[in-house]
Backbone as CSV, one residue per row, in Angstrom:
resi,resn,N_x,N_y,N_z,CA_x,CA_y,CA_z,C_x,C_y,C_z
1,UNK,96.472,121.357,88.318,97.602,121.586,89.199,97.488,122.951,89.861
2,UNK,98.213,122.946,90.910,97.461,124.046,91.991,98.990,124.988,92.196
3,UNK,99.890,124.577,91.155,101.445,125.508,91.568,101.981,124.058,92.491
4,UNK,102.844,124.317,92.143,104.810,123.587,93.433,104.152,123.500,94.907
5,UNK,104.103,122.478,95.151,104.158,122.393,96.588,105.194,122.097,96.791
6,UNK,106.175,121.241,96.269,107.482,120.760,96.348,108.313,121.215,95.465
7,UNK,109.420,122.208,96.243,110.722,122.366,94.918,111.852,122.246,95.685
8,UNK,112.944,121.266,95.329,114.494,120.746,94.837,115.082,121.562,94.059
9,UNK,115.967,122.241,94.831,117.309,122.977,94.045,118.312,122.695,93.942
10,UNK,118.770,122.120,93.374,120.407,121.419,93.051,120.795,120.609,94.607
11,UNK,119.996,120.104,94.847,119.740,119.633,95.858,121.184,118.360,95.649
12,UNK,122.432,118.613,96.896,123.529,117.628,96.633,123.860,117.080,98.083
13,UNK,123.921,115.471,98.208,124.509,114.834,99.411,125.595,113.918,99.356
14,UNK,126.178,114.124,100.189,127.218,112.731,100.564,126.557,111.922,101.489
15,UNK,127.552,110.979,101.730,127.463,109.534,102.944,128.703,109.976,103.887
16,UNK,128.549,110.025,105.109,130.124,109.781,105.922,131.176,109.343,105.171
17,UNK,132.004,109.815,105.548,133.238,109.673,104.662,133.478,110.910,103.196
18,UNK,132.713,111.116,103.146,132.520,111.899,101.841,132.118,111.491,100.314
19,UNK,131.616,110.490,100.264,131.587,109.922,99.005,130.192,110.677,98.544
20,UNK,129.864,110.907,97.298,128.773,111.650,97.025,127.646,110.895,96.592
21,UNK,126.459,111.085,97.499,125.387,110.170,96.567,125.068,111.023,95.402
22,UNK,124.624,112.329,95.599,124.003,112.397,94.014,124.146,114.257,94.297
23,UNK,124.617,114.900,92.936,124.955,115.801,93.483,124.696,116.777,92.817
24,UNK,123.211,116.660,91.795,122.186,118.545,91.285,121.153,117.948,91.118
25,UNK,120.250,117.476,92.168,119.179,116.801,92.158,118.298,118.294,92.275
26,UNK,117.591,118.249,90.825,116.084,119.452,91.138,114.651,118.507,90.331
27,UNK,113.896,119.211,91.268,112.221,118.624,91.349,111.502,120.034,91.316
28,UNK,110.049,119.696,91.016,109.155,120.510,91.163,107.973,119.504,91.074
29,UNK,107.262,119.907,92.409,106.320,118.755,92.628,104.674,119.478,92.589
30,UNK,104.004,119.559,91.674,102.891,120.092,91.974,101.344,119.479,92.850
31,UNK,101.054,119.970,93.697,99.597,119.727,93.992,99.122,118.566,93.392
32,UNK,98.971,117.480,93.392,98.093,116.413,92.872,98.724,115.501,91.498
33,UNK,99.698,115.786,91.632,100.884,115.023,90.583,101.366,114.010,91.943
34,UNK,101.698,112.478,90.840,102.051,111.248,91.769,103.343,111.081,90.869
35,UNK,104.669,111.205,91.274,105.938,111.255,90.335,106.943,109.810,91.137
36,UNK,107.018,109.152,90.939,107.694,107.779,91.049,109.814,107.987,90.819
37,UNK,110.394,107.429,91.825,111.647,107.760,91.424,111.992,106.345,91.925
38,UNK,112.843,105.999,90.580,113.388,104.746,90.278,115.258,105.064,90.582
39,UNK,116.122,103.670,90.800,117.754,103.901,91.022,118.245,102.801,91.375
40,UNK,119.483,102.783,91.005,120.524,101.645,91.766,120.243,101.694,93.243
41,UNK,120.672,100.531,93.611,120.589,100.478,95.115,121.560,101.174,95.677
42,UNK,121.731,101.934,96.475,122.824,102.848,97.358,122.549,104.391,96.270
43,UNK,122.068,104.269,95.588,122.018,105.817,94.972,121.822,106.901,95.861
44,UNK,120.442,106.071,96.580,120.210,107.188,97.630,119.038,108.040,97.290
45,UNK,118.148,106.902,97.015,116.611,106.997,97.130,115.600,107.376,98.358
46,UNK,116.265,106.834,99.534,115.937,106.944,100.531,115.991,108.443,101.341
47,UNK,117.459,108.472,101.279,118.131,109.525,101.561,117.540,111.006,100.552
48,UNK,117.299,110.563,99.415,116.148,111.975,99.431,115.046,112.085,99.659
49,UNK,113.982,110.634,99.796,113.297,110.928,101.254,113.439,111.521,102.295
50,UNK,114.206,111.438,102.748,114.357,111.911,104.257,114.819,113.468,104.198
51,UNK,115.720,113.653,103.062,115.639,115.448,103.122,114.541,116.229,102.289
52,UNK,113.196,115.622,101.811,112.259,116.238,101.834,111.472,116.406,103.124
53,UNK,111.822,115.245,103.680,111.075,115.220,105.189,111.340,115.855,105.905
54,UNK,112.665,116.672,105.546,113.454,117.314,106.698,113.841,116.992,107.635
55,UNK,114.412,115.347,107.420,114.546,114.859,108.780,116.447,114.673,108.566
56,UNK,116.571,114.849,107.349,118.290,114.693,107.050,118.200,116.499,106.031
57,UNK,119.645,117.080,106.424,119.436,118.291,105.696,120.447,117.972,104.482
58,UNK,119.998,118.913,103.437,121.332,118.212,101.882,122.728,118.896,102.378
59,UNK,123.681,118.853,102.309,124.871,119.534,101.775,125.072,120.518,101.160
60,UNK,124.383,120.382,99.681,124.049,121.935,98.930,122.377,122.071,98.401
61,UNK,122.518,123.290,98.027,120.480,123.396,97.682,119.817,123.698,98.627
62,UNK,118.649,123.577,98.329,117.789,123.985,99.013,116.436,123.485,98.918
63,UNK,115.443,123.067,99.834,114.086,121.774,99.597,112.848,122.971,100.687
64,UNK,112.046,123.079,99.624,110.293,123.976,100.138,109.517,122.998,100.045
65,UNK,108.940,123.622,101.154,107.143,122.721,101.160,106.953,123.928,101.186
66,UNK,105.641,124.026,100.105,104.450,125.224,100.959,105.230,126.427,100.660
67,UNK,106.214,126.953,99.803,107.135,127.806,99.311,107.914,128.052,100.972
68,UNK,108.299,127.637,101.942,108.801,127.707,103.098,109.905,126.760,102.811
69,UNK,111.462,127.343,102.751,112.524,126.490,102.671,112.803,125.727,104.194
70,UNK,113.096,124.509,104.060,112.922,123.543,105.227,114.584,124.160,106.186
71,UNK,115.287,124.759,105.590,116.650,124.979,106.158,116.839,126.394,106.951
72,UNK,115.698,127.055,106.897,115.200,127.899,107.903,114.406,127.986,108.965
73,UNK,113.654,126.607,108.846,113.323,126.060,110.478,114.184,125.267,110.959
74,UNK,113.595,125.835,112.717,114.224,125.109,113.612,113.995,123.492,113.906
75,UNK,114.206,122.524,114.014,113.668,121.618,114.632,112.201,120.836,114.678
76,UNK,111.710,122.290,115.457,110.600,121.869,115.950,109.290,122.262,115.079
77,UNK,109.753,123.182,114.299,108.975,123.586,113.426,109.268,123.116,112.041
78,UNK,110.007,122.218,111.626,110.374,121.483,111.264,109.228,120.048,111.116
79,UNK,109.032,119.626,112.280,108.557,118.782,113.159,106.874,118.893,113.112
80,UNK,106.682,119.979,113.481,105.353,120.245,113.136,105.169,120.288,111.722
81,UNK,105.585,121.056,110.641,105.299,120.792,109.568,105.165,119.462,109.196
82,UNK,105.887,118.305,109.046,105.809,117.203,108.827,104.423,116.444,109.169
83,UNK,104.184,116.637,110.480,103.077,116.334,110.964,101.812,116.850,110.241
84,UNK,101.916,118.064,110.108,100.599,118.598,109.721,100.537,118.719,107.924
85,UNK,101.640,118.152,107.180,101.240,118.676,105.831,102.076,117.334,105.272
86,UNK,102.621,116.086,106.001,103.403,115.016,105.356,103.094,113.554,105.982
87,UNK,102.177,112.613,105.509,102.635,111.428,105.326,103.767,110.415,104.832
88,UNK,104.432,109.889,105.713,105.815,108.898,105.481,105.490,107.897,105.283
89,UNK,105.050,106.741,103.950,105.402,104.838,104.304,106.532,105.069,104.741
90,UNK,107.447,104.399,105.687,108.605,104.550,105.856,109.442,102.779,105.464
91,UNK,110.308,102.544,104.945,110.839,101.228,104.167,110.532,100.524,105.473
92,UNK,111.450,100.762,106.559,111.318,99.661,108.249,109.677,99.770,108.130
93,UNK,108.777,100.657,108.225,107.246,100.845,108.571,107.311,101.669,110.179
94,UNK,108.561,101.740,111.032,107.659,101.950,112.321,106.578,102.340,112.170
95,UNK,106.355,101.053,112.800,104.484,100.959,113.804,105.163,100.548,115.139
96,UNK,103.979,101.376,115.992,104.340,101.048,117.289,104.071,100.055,118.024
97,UNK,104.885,99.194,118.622,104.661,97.877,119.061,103.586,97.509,120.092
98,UNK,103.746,99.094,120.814,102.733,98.546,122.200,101.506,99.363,121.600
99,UNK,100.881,99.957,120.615,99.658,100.418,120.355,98.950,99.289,119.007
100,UNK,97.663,99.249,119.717,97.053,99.007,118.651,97.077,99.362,117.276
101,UNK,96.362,98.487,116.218,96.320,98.561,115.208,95.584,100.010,114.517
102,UNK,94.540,100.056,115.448,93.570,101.167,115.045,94.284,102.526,116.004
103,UNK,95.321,102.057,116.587,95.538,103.452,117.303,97.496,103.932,116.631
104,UNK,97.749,102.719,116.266,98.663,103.069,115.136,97.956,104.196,114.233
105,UNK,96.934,103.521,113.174,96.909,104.407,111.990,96.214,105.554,112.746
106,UNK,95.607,105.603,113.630,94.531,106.983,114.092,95.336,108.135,115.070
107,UNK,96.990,107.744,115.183,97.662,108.507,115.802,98.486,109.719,115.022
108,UNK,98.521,110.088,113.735,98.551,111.352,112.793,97.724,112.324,113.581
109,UNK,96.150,111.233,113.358,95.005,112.322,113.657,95.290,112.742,115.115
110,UNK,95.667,111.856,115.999,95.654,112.137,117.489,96.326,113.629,118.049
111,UNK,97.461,113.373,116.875,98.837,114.487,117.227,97.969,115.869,117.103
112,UNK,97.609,115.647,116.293,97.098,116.670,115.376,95.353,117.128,116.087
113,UNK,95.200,116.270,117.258,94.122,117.000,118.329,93.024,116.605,117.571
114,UNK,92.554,115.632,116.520,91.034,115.430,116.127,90.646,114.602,117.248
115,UNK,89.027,115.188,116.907,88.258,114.048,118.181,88.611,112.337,118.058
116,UNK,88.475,112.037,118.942,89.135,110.640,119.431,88.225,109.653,118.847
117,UNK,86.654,110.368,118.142,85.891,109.196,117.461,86.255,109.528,115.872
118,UNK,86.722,110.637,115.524,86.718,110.559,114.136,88.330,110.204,113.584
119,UNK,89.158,109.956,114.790,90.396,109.550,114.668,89.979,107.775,114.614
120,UNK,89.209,107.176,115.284,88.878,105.671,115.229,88.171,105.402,113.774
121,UNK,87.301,106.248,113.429,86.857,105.864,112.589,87.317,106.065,111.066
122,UNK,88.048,107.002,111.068,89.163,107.340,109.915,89.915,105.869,110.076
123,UNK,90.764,105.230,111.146,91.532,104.010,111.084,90.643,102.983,110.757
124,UNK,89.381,103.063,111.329,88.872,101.535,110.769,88.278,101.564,109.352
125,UNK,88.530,102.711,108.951,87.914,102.900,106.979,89.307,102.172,106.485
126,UNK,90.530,102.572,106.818,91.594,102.959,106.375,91.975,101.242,106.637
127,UNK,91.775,100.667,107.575,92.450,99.197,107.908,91.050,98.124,106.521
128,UNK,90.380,98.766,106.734,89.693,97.772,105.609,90.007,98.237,104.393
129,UNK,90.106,99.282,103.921,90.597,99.607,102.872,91.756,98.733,102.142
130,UNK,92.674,98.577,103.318,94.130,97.747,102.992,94.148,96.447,103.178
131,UNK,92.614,96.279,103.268,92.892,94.524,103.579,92.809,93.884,105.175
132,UNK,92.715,95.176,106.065,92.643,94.880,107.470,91.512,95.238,108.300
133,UNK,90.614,94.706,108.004,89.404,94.952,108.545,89.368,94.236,109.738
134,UNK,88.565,94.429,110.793,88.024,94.220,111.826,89.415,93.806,112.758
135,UNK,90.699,94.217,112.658,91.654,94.415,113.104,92.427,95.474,113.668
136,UNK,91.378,95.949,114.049,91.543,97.370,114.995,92.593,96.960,116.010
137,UNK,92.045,95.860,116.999,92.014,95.882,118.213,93.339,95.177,118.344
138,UNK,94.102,94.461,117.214,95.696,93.725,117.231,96.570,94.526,117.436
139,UNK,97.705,93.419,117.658,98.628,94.596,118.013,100.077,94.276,117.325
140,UNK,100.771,94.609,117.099,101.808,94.752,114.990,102.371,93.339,115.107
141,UNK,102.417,92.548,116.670,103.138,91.388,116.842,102.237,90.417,115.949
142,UNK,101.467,90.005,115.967,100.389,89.633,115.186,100.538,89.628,113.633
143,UNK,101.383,90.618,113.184,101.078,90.737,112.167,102.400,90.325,111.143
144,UNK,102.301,89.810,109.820,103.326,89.429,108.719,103.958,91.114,109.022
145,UNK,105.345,90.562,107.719,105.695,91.966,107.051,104.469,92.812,106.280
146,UNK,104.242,91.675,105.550,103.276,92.371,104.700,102.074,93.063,105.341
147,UNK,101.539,92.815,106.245,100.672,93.205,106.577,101.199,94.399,107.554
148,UNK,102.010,94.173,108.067,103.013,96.037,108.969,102.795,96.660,107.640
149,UNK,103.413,96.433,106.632,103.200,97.511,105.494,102.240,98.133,105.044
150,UNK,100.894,97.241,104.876,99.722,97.817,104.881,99.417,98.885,105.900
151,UNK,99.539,98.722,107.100,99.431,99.349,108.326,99.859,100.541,108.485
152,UNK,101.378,100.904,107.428,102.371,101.487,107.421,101.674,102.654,106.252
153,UNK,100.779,102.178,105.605,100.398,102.851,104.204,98.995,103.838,105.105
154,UNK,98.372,103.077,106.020,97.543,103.700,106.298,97.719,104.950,107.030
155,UNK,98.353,104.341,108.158,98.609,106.003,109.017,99.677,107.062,108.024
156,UNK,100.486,106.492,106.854,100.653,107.768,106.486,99.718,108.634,105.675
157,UNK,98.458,107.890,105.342,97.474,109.152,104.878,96.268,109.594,105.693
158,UNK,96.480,108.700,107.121,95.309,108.964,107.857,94.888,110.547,107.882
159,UNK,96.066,111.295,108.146,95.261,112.867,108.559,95.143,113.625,107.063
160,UNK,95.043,113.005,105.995,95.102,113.463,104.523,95.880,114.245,104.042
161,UNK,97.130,114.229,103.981,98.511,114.995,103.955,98.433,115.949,103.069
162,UNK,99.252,116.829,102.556,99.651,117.439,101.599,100.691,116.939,100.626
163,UNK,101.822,116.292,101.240,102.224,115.609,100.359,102.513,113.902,101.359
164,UNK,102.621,112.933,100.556,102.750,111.234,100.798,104.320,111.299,100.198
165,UNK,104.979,110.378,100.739,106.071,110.052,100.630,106.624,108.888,101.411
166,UNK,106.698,107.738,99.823,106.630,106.581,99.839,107.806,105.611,100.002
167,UNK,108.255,105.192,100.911,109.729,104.551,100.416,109.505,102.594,100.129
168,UNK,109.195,102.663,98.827,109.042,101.235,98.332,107.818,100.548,99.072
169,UNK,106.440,101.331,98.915,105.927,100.771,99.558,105.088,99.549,99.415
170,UNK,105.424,98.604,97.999,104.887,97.813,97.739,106.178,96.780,97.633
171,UNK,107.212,96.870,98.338,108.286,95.902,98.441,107.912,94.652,98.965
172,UNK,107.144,94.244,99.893,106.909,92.971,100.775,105.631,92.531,100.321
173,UNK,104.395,92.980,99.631,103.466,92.637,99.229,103.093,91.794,97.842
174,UNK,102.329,91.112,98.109,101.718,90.092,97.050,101.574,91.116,95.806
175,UNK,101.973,90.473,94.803,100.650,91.474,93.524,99.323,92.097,93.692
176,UNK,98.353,91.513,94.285,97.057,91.323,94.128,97.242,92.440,95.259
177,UNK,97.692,92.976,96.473,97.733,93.333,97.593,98.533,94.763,97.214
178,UNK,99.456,94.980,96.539,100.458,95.792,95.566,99.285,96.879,95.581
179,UNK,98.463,96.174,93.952,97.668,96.752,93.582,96.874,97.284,93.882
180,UNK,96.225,96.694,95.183,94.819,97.628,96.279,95.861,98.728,96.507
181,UNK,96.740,98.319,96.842,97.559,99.492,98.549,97.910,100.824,96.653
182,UNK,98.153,100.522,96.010,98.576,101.662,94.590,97.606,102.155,94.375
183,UNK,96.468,101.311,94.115,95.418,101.926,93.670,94.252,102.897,94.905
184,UNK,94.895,102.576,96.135,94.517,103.520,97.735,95.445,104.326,97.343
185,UNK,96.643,104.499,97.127,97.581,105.728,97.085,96.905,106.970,95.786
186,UNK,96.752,106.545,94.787,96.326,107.009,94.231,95.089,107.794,94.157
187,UNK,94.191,106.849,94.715,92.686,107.606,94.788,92.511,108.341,96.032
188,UNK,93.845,108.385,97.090,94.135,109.597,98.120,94.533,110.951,97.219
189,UNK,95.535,110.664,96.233,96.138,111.702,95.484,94.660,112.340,95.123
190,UNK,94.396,111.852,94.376,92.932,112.578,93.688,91.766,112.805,94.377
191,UNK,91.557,112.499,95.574,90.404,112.879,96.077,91.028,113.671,97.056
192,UNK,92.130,113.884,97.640,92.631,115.539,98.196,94.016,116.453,97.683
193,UNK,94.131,116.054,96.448,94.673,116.916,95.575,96.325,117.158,96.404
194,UNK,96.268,116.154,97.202,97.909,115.906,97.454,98.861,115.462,96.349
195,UNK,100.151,115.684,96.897,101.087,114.872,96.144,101.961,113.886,96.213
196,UNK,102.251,113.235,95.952,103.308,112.029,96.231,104.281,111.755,95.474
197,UNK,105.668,111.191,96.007,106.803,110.751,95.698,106.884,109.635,95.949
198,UNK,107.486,108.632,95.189,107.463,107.061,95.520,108.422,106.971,95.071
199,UNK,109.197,105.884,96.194,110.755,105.539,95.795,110.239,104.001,95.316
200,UNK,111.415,103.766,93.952,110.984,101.878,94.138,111.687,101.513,93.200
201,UNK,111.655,100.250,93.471,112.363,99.265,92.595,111.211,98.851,91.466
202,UNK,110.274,98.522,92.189,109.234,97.736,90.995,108.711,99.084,89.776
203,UNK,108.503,98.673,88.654,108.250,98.995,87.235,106.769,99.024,87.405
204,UNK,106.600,97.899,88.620,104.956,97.729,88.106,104.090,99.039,89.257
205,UNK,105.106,99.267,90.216,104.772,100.530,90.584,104.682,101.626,90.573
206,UNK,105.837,101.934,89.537,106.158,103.310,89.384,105.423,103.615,88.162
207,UNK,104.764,102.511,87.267,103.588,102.532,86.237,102.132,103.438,86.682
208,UNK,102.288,103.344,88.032,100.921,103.903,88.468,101.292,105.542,88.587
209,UNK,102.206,106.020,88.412,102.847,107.389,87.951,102.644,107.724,87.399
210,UNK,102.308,109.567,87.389,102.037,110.150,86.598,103.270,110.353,85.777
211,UNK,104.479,110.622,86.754,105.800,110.630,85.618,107.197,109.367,86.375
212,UNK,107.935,109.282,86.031,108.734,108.436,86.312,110.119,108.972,85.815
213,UNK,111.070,109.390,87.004,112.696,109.700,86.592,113.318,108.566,87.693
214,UNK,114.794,109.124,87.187,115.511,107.681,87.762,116.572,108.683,88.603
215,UNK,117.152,108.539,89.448,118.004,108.989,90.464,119.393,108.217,90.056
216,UNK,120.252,109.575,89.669,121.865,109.250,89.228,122.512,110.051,89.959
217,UNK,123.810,109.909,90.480,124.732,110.599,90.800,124.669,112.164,90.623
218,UNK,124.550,112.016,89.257,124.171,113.745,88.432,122.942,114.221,88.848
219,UNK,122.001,113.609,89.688,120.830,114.274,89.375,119.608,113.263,88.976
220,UNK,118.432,113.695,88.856,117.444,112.871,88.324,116.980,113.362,87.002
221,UNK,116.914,112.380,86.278,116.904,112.011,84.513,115.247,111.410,84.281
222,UNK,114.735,111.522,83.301,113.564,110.452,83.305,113.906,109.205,82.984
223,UNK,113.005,108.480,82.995,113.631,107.262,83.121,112.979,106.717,81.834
């Protein structure tokens, strides 16, 4: 372990209206640790996705990447961080409807200015990897749920993140299909010493964890 890339300080939110989802949520996420968070539905699993992402801010606390608290950037720098140090599965998946398959997952790299052949060829490792080989050239209409999800798994590690952050990303998939796309999450963790958070329902996912807590009202507990 390489020190906290990720730390949660009493990290507390509501929903409109005021009702509280969960309210002294603390983490410490190190470098190359894969930590799984399990919960009732409406707990608000999601929703601390999204304020690690910095895309929703908490109420109380405070959330670092990179020892840089996210509630002292602006926006845009905000924005860039994400890009350059965070992969999202996101639960919906946006993928983009009018881009290709291979220009879905190779568009991390795009943002991010890599050459335009090692951005293709990063997506076509990455689409066979998940089961989507020689499916560069489709386009998401084409494709099941299950297979957007795959799609969805790839571009979030295309540019090799710092940290992955998973929201149920083996919800729509077969077993057999589960298991590739867990066992790709994983052998991303370890071969660039990123970290990941996985939200989920399944047991048989959050097994592939190094640790496993559960998301309560109070806070997160192990599970």
């Amino acid at each position: 372990m390489n020190g906290n890339l990720l730390a949660l300080s009493h990290v507390a939110k509501s929903v409109p209206g005021g009702r509280l989802l969960f309210g002294d949520v603390s983490l410490d996420l190190a470098a190359g640790e894969f930590v799984a968070i399990m919960g009732e539905s409406g707990v608000g699993k999601s929703t601390l996705l999204n304020l690690v992402a910095g895309l929703d801010a908490p109420d109380r606390g405070t959330v670092a990447l990179d020892g840089t608290l996210l509630d002292t950037l602006g926006e845009d720098a905000r924005a860039a961080l994400r890009r350059r140090r965070i992969g999202f599965v996101f639960q919906a998946f946006h993928i983009l409807p009018h881009l290709t398959l291979g220009q879905n997952v190779g568009l991390p790299l795009v943002l991010l200015r890599a050459p335009p052949r090692a951005a293709i060829a990063r997506a076509t490792d990455l689409l066979a990897a998940v089961g989507l080989a020689g499916r560069e050239g489709d386009y998401p209409s084409q494709l099941s749920g299950g297979e957007l999800q795959r799609v969805a798994i790839a571009r979030a590690i295309a540019h090799r993140p710092a940290l992955i952050l998973a929201d149920e990303p083996t919800g729509n998939l077969d077993p057999d299909t589960a298991a590739r796309v867990l066992d790709l999450l994983v052998a991303q963790i370890r071969e660039t010493g990123a970290a990941a958070l996985l939200v989920t329902h399944s047991e048989v996912a959050a097994a592939a964890a190094d640790r496993v807590l559960r998301l309560t009202a109070d806070g997160l507990v192990a599970a």
